[in-house]
C-alpha positions as CSV (number, residue, x, y, z in Angstrom):
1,X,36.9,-18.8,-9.5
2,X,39.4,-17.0,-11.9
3,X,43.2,-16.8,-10.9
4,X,43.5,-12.7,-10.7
5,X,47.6,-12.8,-9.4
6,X,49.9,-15.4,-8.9
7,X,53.3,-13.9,-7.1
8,X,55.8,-14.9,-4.7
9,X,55.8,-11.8,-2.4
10,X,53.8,-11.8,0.4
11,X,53.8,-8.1,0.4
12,X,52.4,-7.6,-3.1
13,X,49.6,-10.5,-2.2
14,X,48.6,-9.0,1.5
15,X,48.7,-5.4,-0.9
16,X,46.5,-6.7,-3.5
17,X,44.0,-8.1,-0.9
18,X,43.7,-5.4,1.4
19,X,43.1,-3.0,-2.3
20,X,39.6,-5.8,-2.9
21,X,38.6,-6.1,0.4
22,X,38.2,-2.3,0.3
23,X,36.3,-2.1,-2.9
24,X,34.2,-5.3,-1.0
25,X,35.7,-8.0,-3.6
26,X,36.3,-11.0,-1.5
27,X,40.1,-12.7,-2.9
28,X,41.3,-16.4,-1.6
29,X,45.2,-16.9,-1.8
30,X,45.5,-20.6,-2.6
31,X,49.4,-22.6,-2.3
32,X,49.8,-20.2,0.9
33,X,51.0,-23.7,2.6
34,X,53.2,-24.9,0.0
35,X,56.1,-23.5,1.9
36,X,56.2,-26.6,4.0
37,X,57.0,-28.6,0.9
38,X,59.9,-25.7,-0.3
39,X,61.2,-25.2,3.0
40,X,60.0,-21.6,3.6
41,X,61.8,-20.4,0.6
42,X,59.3,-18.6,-1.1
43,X,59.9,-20.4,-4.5
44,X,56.6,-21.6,-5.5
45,X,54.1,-18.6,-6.2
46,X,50.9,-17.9,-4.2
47,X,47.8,-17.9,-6.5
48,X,44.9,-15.2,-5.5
49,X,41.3,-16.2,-7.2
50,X,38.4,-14.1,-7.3
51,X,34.8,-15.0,-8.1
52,X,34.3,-15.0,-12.1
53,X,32.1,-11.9,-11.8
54,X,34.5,-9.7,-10.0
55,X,37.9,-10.8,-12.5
56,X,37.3,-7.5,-14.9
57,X,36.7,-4.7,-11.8
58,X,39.4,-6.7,-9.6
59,X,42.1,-6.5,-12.6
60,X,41.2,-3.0,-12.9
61,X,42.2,-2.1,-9.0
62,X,45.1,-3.8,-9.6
63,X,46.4,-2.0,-12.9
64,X,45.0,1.3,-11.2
65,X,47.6,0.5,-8.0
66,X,50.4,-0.6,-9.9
67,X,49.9,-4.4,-9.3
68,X,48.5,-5.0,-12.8
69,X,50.1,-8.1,-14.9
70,X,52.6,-5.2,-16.0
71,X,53.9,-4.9,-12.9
């Protein structure tokens, strides 16, 4: 597994998994129960990993839909 996105929206992450679901990429968001330890604060970022295979095609979805590193 390769981290593809690490963010602290939940908008941009449900966004960026709906995008690779579509294409039939399968993403796992990993620290999505860290806000217990924060407080619900959204402080800590949200990792999304993808399989090592799917990294270079899932990156470009991302760039393609605005969500790229750039972004």
């Amino acid at each position: 597994m390769k981290e593809l996105l690490r963010s602290t929206d939940p908008v941009k992450l449900a966004l960026a998994t709906a995008l690779l679901e579509g294409e039939g990429i399968t993403a796992f968001v990993l620290d999505v129960h860290m806000s217990i330890l924060e407080g619900s604060l959204g402080m800590l970022p949200r990792r999304m990993m993808v399989a090592d295979r799917d990294l270079f095609l899932a990156r470009a979805i991302l760039t393609d839909n605005g969500l790229g590193p750039e972004a």
